[in-house]
PDB file of N, CA, C and O in Angstrom:
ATOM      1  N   UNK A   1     138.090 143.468  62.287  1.00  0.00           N
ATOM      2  CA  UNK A   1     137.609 142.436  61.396  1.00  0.00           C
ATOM      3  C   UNK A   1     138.771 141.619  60.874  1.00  0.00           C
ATOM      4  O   UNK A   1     139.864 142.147  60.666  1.00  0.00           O
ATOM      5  N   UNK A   2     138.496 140.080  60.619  1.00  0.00           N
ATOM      6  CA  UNK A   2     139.553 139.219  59.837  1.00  0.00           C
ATOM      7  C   UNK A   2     139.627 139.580  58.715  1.00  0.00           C
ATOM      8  O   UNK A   2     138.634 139.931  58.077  1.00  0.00           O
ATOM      9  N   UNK A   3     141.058 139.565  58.149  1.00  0.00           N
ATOM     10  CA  UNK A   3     140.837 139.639  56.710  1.00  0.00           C
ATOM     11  C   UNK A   3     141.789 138.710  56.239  1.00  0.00           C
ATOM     12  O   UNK A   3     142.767 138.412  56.925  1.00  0.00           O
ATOM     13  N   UNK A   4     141.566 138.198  55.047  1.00  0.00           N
ATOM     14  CA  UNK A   4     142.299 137.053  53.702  1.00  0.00           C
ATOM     15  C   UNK A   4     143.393 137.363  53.660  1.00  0.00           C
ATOM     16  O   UNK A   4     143.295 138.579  53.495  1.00  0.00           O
ATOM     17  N   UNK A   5     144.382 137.146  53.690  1.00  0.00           N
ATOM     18  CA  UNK A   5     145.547 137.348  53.500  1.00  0.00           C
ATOM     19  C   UNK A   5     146.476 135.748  52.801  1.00  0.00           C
ATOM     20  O   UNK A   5     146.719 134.686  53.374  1.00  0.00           O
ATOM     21  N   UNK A   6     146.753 136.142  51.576  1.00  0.00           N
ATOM     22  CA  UNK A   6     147.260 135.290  51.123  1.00  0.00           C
ATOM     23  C   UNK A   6     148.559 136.120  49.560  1.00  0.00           C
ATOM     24  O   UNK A   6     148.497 135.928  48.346  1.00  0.00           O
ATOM     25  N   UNK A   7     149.526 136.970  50.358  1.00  0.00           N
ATOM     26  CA  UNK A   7     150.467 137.691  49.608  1.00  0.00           C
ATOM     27  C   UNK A   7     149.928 137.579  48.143  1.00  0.00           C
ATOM     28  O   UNK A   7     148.705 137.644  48.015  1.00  0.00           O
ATOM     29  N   UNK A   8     150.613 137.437  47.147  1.00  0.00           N
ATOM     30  CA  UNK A   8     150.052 137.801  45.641  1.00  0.00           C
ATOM     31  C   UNK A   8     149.101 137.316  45.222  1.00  0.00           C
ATOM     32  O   UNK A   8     148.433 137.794  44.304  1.00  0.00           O
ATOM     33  N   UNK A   9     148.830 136.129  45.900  1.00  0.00           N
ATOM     34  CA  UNK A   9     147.647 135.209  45.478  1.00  0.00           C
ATOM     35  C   UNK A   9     146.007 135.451  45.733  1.00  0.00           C
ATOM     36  O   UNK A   9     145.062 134.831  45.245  1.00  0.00           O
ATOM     37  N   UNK A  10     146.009 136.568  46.668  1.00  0.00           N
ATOM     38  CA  UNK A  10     144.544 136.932  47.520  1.00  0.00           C
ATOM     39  C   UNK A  10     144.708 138.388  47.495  1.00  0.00           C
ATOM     40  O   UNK A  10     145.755 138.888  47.906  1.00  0.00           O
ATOM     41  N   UNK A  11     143.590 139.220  46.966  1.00  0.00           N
ATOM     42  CA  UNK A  11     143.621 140.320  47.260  1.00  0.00           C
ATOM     43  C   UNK A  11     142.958 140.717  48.852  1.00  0.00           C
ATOM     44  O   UNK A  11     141.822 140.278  49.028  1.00  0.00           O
ATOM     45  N   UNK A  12     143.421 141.312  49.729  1.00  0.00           N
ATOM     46  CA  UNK A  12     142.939 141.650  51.082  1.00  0.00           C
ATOM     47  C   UNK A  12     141.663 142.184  51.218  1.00  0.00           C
ATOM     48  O   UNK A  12     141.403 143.384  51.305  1.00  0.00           O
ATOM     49  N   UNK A  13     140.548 140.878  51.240  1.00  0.00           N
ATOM     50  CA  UNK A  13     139.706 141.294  51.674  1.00  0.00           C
ATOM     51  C   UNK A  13     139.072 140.492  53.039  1.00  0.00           C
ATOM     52  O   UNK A  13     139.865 139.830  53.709  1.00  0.00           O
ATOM     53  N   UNK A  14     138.103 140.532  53.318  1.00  0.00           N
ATOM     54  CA  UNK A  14     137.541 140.012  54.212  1.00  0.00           C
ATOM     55  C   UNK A  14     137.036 138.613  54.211  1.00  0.00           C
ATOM     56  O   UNK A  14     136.530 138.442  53.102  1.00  0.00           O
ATOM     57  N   UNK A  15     136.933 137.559  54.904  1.00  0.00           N
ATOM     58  CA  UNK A  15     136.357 136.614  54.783  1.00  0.00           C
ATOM     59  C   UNK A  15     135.189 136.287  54.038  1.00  0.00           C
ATOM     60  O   UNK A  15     134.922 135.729  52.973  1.00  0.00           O
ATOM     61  N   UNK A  16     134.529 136.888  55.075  1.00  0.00           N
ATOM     62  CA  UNK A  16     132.986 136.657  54.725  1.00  0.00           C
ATOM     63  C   UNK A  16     132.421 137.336  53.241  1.00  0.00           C
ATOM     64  O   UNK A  16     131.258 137.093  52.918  1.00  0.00           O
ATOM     65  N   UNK A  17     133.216 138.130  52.417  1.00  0.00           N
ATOM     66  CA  UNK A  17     133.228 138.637  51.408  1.00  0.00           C
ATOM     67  C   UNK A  17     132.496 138.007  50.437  1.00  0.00           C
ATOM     68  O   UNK A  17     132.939 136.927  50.046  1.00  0.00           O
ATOM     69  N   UNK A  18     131.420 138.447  49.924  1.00  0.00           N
ATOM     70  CA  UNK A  18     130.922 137.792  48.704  1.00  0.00           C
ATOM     71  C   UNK A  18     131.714 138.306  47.128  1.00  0.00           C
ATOM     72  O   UNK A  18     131.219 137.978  46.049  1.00  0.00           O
ATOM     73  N   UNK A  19     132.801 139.019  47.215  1.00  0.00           N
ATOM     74  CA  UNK A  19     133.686 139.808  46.503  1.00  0.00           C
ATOM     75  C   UNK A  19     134.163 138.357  45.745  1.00  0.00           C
ATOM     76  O   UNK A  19     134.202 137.329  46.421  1.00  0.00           O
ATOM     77  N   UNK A  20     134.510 138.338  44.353  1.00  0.00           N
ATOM     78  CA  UNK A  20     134.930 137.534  43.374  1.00  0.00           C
ATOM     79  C   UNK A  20     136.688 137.279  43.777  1.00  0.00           C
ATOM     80  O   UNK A  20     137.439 136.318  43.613  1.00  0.00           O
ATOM     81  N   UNK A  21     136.877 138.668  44.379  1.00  0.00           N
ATOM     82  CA  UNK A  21     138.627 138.372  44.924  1.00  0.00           C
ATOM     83  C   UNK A  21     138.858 138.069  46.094  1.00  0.00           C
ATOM     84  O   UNK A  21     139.978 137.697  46.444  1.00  0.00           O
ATOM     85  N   UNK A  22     137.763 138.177  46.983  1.00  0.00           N
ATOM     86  CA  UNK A  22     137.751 137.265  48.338  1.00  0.00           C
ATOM     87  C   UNK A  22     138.507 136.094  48.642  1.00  0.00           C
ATOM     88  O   UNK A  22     139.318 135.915  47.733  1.00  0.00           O
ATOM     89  N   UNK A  23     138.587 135.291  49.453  1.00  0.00           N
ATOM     90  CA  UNK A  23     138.928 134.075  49.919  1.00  0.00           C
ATOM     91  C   UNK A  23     137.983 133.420  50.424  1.00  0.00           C
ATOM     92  O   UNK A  23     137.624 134.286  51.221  1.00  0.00           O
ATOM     93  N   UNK A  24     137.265 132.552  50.606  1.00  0.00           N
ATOM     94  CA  UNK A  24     136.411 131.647  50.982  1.00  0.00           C
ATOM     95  C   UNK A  24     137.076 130.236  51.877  1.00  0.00           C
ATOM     96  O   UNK A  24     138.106 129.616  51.610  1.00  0.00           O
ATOM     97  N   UNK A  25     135.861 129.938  53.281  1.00  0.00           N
ATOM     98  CA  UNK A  25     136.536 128.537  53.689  1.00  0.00           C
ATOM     99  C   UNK A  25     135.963 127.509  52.681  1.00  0.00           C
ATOM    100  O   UNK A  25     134.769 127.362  52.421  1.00  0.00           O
ATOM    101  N   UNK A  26     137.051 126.792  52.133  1.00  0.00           N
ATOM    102  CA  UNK A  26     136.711 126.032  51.407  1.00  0.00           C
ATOM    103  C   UNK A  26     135.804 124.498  51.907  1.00  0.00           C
ATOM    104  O   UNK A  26     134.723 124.043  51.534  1.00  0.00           O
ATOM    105  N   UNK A  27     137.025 123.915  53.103  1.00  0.00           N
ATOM    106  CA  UNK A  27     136.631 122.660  53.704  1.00  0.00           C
ATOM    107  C   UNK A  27     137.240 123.147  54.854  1.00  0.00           C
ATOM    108  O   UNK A  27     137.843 124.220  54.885  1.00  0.00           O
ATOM    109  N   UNK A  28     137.063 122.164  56.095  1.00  0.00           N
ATOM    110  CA  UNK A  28     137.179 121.884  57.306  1.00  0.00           C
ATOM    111  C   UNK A  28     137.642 120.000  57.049  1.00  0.00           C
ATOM    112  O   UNK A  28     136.845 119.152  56.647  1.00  0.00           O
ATOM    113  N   UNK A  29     139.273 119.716  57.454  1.00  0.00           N
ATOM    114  CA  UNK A  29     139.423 118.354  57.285  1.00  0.00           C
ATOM    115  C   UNK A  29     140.095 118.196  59.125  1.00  0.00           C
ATOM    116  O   UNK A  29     140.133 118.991  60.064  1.00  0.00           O
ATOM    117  N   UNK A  30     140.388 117.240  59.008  1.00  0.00           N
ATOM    118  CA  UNK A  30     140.540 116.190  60.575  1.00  0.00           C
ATOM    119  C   UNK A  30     142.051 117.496  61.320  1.00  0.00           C
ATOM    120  O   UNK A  30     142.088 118.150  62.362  1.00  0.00           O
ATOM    121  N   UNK A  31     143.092 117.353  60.118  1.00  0.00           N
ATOM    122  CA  UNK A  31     144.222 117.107  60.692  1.00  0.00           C
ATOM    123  C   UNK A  31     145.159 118.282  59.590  1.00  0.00           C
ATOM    124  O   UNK A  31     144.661 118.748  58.565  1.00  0.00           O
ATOM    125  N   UNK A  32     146.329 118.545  59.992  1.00  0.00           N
ATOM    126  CA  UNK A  32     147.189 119.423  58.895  1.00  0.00           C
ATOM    127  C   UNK A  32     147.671 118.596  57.673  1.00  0.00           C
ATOM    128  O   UNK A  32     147.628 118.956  56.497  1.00  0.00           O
ATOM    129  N   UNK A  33     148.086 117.551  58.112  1.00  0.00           N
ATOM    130  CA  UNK A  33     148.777 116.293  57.311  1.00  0.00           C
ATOM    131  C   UNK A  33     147.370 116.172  55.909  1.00  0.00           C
ATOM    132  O   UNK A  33     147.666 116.037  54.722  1.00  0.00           O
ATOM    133  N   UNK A  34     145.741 116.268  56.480  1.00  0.00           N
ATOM    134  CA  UNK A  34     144.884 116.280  55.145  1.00  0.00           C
ATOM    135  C   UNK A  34     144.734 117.654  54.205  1.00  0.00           C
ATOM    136  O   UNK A  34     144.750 117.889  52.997  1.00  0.00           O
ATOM    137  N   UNK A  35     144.578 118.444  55.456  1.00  0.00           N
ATOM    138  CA  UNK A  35     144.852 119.800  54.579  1.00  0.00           C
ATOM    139  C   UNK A  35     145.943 119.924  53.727  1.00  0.00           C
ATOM    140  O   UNK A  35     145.483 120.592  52.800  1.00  0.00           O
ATOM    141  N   UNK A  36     147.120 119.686  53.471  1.00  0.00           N
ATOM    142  CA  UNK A  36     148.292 120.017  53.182  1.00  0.00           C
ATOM    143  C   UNK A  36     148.175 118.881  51.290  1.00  0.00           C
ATOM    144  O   UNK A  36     148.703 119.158  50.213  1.00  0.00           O
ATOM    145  N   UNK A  37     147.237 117.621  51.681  1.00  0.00           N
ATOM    146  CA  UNK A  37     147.012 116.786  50.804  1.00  0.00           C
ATOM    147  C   UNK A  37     146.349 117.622  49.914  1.00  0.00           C
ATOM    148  O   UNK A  37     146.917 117.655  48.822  1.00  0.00           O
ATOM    149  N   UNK A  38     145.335 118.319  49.990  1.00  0.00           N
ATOM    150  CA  UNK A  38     144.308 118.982  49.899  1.00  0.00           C
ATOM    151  C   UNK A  38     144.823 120.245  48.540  1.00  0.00           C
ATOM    152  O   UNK A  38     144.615 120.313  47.328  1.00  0.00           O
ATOM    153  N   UNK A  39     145.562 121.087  49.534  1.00  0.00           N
ATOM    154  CA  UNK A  39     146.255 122.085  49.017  1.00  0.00           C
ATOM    155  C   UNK A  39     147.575 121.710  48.163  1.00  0.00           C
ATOM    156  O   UNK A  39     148.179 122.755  47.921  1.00  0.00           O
ATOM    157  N   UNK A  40     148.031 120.931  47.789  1.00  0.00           N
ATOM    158  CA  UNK A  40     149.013 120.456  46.973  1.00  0.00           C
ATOM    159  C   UNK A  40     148.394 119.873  46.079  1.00  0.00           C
ATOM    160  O   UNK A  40     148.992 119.774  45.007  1.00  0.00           O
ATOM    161  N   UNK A  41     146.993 119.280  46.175  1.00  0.00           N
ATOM    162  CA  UNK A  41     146.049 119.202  44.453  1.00  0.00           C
ATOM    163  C   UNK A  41     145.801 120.456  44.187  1.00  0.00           C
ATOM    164  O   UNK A  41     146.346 120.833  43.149  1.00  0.00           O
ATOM    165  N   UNK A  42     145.194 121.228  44.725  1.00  0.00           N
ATOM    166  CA  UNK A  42     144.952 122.627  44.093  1.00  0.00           C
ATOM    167  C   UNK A  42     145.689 123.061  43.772  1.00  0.00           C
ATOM    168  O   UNK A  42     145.455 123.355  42.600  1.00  0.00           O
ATOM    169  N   UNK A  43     147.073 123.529  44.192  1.00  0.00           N
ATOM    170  CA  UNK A  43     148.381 123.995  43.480  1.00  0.00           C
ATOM    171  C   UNK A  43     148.459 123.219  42.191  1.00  0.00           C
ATOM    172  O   UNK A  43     148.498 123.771  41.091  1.00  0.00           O
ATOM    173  N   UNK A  44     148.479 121.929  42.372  1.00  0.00           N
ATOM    174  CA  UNK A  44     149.018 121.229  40.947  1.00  0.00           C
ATOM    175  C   UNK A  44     147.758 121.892  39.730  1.00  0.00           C
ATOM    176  O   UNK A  44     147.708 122.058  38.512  1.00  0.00           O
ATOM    177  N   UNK A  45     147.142 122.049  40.540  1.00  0.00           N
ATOM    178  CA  UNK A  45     145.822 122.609  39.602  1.00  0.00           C
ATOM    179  C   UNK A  45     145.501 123.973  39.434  1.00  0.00           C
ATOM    180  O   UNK A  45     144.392 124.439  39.173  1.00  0.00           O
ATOM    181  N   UNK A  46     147.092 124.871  39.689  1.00  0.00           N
ATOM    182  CA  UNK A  46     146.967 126.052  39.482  1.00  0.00           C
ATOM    183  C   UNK A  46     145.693 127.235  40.098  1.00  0.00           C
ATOM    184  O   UNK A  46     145.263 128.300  39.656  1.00  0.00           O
ATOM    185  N   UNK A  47     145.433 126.527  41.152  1.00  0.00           N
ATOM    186  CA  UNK A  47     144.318 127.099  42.412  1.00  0.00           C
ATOM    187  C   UNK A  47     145.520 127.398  43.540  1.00  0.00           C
ATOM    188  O   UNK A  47     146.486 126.677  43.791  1.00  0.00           O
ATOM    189  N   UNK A  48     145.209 128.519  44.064  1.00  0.00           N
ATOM    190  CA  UNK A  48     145.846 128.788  45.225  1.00  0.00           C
ATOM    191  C   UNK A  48     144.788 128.664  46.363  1.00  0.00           C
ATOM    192  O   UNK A  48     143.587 128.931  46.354  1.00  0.00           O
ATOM    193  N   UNK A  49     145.654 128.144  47.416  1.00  0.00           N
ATOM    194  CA  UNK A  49     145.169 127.603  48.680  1.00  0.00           C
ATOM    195  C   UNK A  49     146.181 127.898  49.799  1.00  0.00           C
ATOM    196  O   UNK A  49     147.348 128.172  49.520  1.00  0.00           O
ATOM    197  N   UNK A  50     145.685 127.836  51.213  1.00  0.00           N
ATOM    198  CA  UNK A  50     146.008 127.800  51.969  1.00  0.00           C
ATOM    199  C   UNK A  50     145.023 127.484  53.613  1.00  0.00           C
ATOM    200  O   UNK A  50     143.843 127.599  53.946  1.00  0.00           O
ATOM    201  N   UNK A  51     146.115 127.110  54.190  1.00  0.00           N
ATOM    202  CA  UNK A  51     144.724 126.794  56.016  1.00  0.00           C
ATOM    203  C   UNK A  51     144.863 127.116  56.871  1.00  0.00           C
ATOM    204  O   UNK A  51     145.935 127.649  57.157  1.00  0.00           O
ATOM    205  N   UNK A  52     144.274 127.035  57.402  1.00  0.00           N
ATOM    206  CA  UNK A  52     144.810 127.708  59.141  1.00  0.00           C
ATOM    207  C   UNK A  52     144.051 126.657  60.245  1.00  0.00           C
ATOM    208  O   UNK A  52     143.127 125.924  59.893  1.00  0.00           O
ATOM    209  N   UNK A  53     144.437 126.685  61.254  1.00  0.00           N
ATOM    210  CA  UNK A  53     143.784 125.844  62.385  1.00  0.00           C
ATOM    211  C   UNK A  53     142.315 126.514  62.550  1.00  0.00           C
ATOM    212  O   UNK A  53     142.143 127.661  62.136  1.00  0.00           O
ATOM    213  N   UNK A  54     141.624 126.043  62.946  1.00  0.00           N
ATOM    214  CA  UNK A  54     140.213 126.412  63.289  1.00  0.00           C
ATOM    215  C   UNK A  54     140.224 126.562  64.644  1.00  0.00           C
ATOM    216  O   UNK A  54     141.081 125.915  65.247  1.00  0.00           O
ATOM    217  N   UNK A  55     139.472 127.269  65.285  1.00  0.00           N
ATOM    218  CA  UNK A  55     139.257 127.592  65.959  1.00  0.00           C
ATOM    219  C   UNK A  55     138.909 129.327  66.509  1.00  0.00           C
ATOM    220  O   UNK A  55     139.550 130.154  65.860  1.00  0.00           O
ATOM    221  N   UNK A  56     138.063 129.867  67.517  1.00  0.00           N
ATOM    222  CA  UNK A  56     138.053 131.297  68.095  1.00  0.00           C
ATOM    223  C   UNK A  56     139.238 131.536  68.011  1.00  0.00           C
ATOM    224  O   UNK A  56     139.326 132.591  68.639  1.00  0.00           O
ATOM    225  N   UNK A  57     140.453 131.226  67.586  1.00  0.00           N
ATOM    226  CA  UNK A  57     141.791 131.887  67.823  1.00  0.00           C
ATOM    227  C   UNK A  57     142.226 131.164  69.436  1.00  0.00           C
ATOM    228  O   UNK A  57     143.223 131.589  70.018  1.00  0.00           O
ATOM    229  N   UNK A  58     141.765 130.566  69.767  1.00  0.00           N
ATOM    230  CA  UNK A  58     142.467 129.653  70.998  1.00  0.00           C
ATOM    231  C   UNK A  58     142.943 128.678  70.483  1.00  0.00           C
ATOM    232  O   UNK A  58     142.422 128.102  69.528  1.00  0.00           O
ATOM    233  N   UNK A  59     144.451 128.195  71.262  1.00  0.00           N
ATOM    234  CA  UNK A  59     144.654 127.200  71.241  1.00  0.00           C
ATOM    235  C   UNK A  59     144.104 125.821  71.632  1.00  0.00           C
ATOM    236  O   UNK A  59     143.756 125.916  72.808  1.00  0.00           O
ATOM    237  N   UNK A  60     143.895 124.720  71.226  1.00  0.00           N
ATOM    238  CA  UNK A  60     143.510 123.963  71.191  1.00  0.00           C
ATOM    239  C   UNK A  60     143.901 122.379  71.316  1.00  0.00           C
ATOM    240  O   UNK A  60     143.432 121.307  71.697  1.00  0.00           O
ATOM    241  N   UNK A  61     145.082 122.957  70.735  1.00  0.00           N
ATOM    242  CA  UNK A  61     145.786 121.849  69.949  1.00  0.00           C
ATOM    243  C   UNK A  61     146.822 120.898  70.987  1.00  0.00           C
ATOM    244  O   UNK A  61     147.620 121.543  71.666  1.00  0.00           O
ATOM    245  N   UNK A  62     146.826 119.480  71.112  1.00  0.00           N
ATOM    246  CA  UNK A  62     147.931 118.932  72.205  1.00  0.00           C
ATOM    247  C   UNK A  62     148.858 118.741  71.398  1.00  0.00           C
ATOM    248  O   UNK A  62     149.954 118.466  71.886  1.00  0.00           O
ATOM    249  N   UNK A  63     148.746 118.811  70.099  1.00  0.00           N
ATOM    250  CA  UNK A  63     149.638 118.356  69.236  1.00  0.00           C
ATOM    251  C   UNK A  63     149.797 119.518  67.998  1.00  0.00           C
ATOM    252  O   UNK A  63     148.655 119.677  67.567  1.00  0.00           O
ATOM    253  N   UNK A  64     150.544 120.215  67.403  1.00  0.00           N
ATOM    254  CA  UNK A  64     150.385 121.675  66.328  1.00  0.00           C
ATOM    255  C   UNK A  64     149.521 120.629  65.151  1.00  0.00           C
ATOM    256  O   UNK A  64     149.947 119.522  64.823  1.00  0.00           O
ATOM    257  N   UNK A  65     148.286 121.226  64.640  1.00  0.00           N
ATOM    258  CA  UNK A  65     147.740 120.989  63.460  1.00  0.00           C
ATOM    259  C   UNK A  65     146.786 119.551  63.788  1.00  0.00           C
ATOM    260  O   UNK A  65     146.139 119.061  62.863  1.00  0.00           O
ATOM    261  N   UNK A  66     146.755 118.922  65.177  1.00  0.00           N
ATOM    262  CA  UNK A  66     145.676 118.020  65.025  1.00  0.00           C
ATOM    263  C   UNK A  66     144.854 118.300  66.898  1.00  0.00           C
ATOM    264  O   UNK A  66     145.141 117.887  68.021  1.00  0.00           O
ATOM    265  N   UNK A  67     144.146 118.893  66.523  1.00  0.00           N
ATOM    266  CA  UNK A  67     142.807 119.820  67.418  1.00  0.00           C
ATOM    267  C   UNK A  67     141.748 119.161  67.080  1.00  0.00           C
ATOM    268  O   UNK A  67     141.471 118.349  66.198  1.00  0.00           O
ATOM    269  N   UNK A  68     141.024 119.821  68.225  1.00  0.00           N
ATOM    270  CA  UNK A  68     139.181 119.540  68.404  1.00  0.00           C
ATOM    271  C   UNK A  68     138.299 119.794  67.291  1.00  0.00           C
ATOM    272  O   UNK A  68     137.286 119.177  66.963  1.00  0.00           O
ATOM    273  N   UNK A  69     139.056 121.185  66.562  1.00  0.00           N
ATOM    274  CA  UNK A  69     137.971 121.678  65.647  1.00  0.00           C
ATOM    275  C   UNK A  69     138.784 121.661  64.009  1.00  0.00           C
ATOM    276  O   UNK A  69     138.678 122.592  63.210  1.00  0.00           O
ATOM    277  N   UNK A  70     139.388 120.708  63.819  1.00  0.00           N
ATOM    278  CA  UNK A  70     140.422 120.343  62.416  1.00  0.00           C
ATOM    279  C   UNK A  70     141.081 121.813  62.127  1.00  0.00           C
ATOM    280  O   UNK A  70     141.375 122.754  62.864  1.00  0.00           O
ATOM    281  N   UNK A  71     141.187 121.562  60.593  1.00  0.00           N
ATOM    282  CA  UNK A  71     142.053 122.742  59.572  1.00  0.00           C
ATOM    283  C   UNK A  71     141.421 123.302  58.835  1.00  0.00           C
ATOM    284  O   UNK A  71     140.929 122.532  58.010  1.00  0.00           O
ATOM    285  N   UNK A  72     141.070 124.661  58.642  1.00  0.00           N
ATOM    286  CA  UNK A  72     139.938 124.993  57.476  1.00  0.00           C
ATOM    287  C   UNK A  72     141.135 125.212  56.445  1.00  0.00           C
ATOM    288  O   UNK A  72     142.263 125.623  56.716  1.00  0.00           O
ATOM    289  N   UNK A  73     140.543 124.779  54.981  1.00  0.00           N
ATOM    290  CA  UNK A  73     141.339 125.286  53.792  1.00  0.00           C
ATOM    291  C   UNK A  73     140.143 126.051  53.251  1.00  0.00           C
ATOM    292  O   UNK A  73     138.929 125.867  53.157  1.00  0.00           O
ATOM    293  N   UNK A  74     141.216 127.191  52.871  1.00  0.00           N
ATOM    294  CA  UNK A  74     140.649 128.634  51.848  1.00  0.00           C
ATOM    295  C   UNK A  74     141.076 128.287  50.683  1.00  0.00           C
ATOM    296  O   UNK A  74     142.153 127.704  50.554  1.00  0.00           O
ATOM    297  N   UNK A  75     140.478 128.521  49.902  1.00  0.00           N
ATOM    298  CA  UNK A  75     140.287 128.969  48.236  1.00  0.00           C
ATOM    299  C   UNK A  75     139.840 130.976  47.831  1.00  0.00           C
ATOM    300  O   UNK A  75     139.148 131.833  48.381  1.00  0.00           O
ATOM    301  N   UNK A  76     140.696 130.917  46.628  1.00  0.00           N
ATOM    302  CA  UNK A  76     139.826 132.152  46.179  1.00  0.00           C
ATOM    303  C   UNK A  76     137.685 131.710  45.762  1.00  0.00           C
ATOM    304  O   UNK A  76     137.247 130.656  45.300  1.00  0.00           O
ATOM    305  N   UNK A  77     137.023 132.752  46.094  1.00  0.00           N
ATOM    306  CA  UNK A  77     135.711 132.710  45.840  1.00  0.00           C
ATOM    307  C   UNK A  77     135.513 132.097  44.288  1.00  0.00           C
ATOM    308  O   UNK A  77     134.663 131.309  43.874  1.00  0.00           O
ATOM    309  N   UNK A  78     136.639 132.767  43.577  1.00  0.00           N
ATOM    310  CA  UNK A  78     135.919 132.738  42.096  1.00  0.00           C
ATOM    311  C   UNK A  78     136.592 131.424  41.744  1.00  0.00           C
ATOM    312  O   UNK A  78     136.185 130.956  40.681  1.00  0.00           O
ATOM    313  N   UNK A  79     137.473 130.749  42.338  1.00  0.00           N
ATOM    314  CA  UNK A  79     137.667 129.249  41.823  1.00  0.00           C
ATOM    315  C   UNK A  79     136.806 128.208  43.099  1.00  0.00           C
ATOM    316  O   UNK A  79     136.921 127.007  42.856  1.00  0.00           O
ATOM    317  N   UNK A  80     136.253 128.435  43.967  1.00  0.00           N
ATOM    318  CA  UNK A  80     135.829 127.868  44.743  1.00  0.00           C
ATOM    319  C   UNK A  80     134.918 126.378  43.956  1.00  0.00           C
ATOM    320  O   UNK A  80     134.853 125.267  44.483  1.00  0.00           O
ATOM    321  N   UNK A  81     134.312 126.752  42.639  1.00  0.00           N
ATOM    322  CA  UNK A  81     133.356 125.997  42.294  1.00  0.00           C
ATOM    323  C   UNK A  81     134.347 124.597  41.491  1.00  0.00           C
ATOM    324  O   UNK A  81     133.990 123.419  41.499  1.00  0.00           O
ATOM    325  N   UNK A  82     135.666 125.156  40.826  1.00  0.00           N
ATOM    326  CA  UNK A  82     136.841 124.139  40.247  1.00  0.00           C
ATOM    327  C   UNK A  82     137.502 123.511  41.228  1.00  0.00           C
ATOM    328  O   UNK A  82     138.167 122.496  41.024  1.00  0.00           O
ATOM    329  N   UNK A  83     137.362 124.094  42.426  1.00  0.00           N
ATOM    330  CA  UNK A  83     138.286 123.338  43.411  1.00  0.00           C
ATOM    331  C   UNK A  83     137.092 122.011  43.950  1.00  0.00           C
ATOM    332  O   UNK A  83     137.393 120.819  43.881  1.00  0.00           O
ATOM    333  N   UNK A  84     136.247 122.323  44.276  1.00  0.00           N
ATOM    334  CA  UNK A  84     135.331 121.289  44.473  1.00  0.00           C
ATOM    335  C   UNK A  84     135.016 120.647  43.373  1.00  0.00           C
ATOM    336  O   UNK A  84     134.778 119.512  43.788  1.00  0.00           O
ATOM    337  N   UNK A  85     134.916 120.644  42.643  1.00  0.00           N
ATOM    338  CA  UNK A  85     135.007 119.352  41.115  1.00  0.00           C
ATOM    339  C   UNK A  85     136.229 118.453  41.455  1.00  0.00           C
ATOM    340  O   UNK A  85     136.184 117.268  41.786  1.00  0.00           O
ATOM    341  N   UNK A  86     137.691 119.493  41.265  1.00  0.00           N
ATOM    342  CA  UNK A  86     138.985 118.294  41.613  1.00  0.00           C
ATOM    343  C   UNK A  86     139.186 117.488  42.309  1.00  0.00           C
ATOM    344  O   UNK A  86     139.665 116.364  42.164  1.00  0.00           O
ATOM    345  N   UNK A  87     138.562 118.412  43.728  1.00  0.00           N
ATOM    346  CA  UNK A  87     138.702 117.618  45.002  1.00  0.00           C
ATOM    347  C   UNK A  87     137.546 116.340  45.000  1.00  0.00           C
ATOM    348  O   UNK A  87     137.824 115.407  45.754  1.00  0.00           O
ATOM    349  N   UNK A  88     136.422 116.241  44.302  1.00  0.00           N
ATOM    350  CA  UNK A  88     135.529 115.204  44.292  1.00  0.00           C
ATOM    351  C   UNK A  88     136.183 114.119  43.331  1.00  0.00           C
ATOM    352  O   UNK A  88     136.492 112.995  43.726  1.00  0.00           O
ATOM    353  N   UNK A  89     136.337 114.508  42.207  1.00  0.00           N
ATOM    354  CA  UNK A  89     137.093 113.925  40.780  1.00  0.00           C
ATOM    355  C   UNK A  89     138.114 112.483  41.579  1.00  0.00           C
ATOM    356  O   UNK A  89     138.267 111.288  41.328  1.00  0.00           O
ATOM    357  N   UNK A  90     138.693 113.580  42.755  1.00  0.00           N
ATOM    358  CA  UNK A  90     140.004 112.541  43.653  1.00  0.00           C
ATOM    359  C   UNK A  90     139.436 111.918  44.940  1.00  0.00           C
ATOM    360  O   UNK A  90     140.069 111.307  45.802  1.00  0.00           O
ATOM    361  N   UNK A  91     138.042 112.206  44.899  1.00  0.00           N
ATOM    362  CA  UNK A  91     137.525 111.354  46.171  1.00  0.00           C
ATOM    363  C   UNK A  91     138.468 111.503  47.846  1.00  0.00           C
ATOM    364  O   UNK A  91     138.745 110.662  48.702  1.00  0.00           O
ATOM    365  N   UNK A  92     138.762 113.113  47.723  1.00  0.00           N
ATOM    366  CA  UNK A  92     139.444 112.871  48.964  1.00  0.00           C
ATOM    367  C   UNK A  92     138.579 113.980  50.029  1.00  0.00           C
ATOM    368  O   UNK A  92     138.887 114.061  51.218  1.00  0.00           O
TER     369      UNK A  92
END
């Protein structure tokens, strides 16, 4: 099974976790360059984040970070609902 991994910031659990210390996919954006936009509001906003390429774990990519199936960004579960306020608030 996958599991969350995000060193002090995520306790190791599983994705799909309905667990309050889980990690959740937050969004799915185009490219790394939006994710990275993405995750540097949440930091400023004291939310931890992070992404990974999407995909089955195949490569995809002709280029690192801009693929067929974008970047998912994770959030913890229990801020999931503040991160989507900010991220609307900034229309991005």
């Amino acid at each position: 099974m996958e599991e969350c991994r995000m060193g002090a910031f995520f306790k190791h659990k599983e994705k799909n976790s309905a667990s309050e210390d889980g990690c959740v996919k937050f969004c799915n954006v185009h490219d790394i360059i939006e994710a990275e936009r993405i995750i540097e509001l949440l930091k400023e906003n004291e939310i931890a984040a992070f992404s990974q390429e999407s995909g089955d774990g195949v490569s995809v990519y002709g280029t690192v970070g801009f693929g067929l199936y974008g970047v998912d960004v994770f959030v913890e579960a229990k801020n999931e609902e503040q991160a989507k306020k900010l991220i609307d608030a900034e229309n991005l």
